[in-house]
C-alpha positions as CSV (number, residue, x, y, z in Angstrom):
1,X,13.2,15.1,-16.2
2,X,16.7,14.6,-17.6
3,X,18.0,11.2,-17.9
4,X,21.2,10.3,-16.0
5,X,24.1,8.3,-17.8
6,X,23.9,4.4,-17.4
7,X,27.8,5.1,-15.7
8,X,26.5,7.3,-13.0
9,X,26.8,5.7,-9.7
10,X,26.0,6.2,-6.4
11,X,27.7,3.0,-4.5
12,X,31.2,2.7,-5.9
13,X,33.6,-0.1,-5.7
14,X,34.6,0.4,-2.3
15,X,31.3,1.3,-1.0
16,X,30.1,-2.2,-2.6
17,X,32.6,-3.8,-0.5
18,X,31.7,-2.3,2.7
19,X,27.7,-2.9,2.1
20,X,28.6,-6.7,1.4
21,X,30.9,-7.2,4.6
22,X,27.9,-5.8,6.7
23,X,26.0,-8.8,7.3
24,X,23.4,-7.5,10.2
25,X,21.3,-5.1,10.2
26,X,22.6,-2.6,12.7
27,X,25.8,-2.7,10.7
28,X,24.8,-2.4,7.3
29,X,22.1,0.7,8.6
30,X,25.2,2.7,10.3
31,X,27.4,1.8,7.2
32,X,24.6,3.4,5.1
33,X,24.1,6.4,7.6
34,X,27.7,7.6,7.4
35,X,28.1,6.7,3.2
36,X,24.9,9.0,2.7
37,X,25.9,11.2,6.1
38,X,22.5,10.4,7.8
39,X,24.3,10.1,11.2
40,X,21.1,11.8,13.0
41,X,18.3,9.4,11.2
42,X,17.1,9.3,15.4
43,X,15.8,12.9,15.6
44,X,15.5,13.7,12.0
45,X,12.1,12.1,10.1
46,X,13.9,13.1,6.5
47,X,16.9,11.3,7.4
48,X,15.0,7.6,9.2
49,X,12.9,7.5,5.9
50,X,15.9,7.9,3.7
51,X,17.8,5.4,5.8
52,X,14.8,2.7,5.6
53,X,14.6,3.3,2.0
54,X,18.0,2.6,1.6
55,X,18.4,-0.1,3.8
56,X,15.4,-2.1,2.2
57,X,16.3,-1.4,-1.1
58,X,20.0,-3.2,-0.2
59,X,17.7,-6.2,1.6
60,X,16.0,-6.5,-1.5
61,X,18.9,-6.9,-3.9
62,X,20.8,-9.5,-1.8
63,X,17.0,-11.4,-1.6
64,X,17.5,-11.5,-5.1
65,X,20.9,-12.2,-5.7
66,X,22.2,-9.3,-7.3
67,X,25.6,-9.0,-8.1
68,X,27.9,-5.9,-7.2
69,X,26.7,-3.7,-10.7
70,X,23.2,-4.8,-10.5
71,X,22.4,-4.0,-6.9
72,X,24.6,-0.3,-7.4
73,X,22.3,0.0,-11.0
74,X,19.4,-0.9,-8.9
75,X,20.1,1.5,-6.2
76,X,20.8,4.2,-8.5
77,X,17.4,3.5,-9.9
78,X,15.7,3.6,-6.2
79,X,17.3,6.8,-5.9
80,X,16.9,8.8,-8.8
81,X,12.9,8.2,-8.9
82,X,13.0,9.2,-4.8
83,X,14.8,12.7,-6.2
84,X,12.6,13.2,-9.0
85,X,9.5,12.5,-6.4
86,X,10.7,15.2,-3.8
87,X,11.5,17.7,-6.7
88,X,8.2,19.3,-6.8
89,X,5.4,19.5,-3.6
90,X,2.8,19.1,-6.7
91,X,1.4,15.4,-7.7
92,X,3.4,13.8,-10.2
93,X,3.1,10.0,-9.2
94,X,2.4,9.4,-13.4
95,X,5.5,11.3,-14.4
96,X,8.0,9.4,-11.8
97,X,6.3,5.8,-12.8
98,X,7.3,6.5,-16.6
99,X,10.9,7.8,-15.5
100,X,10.9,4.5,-13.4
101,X,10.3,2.5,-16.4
102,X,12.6,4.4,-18.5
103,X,15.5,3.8,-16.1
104,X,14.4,0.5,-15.9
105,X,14.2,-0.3,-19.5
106,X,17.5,1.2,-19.8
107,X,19.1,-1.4,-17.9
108,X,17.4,-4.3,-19.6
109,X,17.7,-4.1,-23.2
110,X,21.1,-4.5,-25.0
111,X,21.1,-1.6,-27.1
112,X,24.5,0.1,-26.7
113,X,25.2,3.1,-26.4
114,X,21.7,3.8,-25.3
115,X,21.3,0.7,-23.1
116,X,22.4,-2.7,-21.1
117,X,20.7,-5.9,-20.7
118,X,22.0,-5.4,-16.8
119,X,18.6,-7.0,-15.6
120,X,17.0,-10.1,-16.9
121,X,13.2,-10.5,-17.7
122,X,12.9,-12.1,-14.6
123,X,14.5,-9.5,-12.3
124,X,12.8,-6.7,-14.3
125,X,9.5,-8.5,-13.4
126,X,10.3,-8.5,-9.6
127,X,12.3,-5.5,-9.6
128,X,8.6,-3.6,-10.9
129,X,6.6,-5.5,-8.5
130,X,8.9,-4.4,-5.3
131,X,8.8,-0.6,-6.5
132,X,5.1,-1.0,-6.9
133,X,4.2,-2.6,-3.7
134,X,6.7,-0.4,-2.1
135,X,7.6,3.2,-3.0
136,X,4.7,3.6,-5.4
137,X,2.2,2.4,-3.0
138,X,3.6,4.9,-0.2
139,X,4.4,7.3,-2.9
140,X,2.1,10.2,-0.9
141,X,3.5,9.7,2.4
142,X,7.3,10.0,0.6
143,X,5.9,13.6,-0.9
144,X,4.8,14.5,2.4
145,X,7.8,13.8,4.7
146,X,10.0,15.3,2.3
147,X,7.6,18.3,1.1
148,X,9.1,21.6,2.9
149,X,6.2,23.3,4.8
150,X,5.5,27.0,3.5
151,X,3.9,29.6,5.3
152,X,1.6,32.4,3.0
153,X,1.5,35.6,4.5
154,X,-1.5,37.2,3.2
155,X,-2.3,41.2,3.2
156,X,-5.3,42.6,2.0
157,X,-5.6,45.8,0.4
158,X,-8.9,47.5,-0.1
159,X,-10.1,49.8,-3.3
160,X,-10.7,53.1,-3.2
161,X,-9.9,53.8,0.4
162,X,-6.8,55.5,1.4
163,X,-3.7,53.8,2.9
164,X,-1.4,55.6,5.0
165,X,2.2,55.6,3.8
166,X,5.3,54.2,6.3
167,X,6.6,57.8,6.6
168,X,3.3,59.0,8.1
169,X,3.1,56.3,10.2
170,X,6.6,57.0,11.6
171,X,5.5,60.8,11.8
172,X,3.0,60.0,13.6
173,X,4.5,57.6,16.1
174,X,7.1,60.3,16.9
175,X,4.6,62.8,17.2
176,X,2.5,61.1,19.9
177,X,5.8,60.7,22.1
178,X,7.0,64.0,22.3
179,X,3.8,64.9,24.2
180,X,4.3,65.2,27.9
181,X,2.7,62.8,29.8
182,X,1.3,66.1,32.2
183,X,-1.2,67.2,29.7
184,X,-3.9,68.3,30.8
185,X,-7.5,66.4,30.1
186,X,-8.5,68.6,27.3
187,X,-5.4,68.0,25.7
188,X,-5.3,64.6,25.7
189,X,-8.8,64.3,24.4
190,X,-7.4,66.7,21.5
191,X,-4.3,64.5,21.5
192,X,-6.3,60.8,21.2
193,X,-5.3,58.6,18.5
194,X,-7.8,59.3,15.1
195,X,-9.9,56.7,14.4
196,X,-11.4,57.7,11.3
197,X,-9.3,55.4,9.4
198,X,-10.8,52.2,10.9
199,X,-14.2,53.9,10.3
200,X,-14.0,54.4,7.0
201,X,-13.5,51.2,6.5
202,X,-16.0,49.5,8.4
203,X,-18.6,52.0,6.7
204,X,-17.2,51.2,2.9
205,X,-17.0,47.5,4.0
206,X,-20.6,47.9,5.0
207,X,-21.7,49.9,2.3
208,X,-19.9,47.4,-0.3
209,X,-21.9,44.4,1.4
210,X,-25.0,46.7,1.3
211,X,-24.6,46.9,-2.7
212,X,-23.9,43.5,-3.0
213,X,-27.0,42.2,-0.8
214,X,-29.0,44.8,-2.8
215,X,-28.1,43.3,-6.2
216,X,-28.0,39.6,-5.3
217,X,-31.7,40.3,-3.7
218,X,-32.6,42.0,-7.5
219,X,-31.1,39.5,-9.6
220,X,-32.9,36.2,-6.9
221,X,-36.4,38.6,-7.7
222,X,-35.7,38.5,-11.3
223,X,-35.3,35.0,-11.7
224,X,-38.2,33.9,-9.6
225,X,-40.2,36.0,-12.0
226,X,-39.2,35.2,-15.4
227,X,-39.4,31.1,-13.9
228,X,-42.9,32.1,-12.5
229,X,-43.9,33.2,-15.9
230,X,-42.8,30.4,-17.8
231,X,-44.4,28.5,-15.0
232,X,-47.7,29.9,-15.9
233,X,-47.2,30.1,-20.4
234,X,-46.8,25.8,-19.9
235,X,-49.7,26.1,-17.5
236,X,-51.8,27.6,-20.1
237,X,-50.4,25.4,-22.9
238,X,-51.3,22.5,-21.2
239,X,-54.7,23.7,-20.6
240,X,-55.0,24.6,-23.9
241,X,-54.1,21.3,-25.1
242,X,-56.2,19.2,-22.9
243,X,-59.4,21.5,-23.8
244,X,-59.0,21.1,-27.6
245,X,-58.6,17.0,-26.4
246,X,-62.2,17.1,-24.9
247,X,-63.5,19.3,-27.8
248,X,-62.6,16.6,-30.2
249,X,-63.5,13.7,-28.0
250,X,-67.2,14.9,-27.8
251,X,-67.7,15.6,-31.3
252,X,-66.6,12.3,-32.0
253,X,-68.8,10.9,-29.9
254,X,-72.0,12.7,-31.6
C-alpha cells in the first residue's frame, strides 16, 4: 500500500462549510450524495453503503467535537482504509488494520515532515475503538458489497483424443445445408450427422476410468496385504514373548 500525503484531502474548505451548515440528517445525507455523486444511493447497494459510511463517519466527528481539519483528517482516514479494503476480493483485514494505524499514528505524533499531533491521545483512543466496533467488525460484509462478481467459463479438453478444428466445423455446417431437403431415405441415412466423435469419447472416458478403478483396486489389495502381514509378524512376536514368559515362570517355580 502507498501512503498518501498528510495534505491530501477529501472534504475541502468549502465542502467543510456545507457539511457544518447541514444540521439534519436528510440534509447532511443529500449534501454528501451530490459531494461524492452518490445521487442514486436508493437503487444502488454500492452507493447506500458508501453513503452510511460517510454519513456516520461525519456523526461521529461532530460526537466528538472535531474541528474542521480533524474531522476532514479523519474522513480521509475512513476513506483511504475503505479503498485499500475494496482493492483486492482476497482477505486482507491484517494488512488494512496496520495501514489504519499507520494513518493514524501519522496524525498523532508531532514529528514533521513525517507527521502531526492532529489527534490527541484521547481522540486516538476513541477514534480506534469506533473503527474497530465499526468498519473492522463489518469489515467482510464491506468486501462483499463492494467485491465485483466474476463469472469462470470453464472448457475441458481431453488427451489424446482428436478435436475438430473451427474450419471443419464450418465445413461441415455448410455441407449439411446444401443438401436438398427431397432426399431420398437412403440418402439421408448416408447423410446423418457422425457420431463417432461423441463415441470415442465416451469409450476413452470409460476406458480411462476402467484403468484407474483397475489400479486403485491393486494398490487397496496391496496395502491390505502388506498390513495383514505385519498384522500376523506382531502376532507371532507376541506369542513368542509370552511363551518364553511361562517358560521362565515354571522353572522358577521348580
Amino acid at each position: 500500500m502507498q501512503q498518501n500525503q498528510l495534505n491530501q484531502k477529501y472534504l475541502d474548505v468549502h465542502s467543510m462549510d456545507l457539511i457544518n451548515k447541514a444540521q439534519t440528517t436528510d440534509d447532511l445525507k443529500s449534501l454528501l450524495a451530490s459531494l461524492f455523486q452518490l445521487q442514486h444511493f436508493e437503487s444502488n447497494p454500492r452507493a447506500a453503503v458508501l453513503l452510511d459510511l460517510y454519513f456516520y463517519t461525519i456523526q461521529f466527528s461532530r460526537e466528538q467535537g472535531f474541528n474542521r481539519e480533524q474531522t476532514s483528517a479523519f474522513f480521509s482516514i475512513v476513506k483511504d482504509v475503505h479503498e485499500a479494503c475494496i482493492e483486492t476480493p482476497l482477505p486482507n483485514v491484517e494488512e488494512c488494520y496496520s495501514y489504519f494505524t499507520e494513518l493514524v499514528f501519522c496524525h498523532s505524533i508531532r514529528r514533521p515532515p513525517f507527521s502531526i499531533d492532529l489527534f490527541n491521545q484521547d481522540q486516538l483512543v476513541h477514534i480506534t475503538d469506533y473503527m474497530i466496533n465499526t468498519y473492522f467488525r463489518h469489515f467482510k460484509l464491506y468486501k462483499y458489497v463492494f467485491t465485483p462478481q466474476v463469472c469462470l467459463d470453464i472448457s475441458l479438453s481431453y488427451i489424446g483424443m482428436p478435436e475438430e478444428t473451427k474450419e471443419e466445423e464450418v465445413a461441415a455446417e455448410s455441407t449439411e445445408a446444401s443438401f436438398s431437403p427431397l432426399m431420398e431415405e437412403g440418402d439421408e441415412a448416408a447423410a446423418a450427422p457422425d457420431e463417432r466423435p461423441t463415441d470415442a469419447l465416451r469409450e476413452y472416458i470409460m476406458s480411462q476410468l476402467n484403468q484407474e478403478l483397475a489400479q486403485l483396486r491393486v494398490s487397496v489389495e496391496q496395502r491390505l496385504t502388506a498390513t495383514e502381514e505385519q498384522f500376523n509378524t506382531k502376532l507371532a512376536q507376541l506369542e513368542k514373548g509370552s511363551g518364553s514368559g511361562k517358560g521362565t515362570g515354571k522353572s522358577k517355580k521348580k
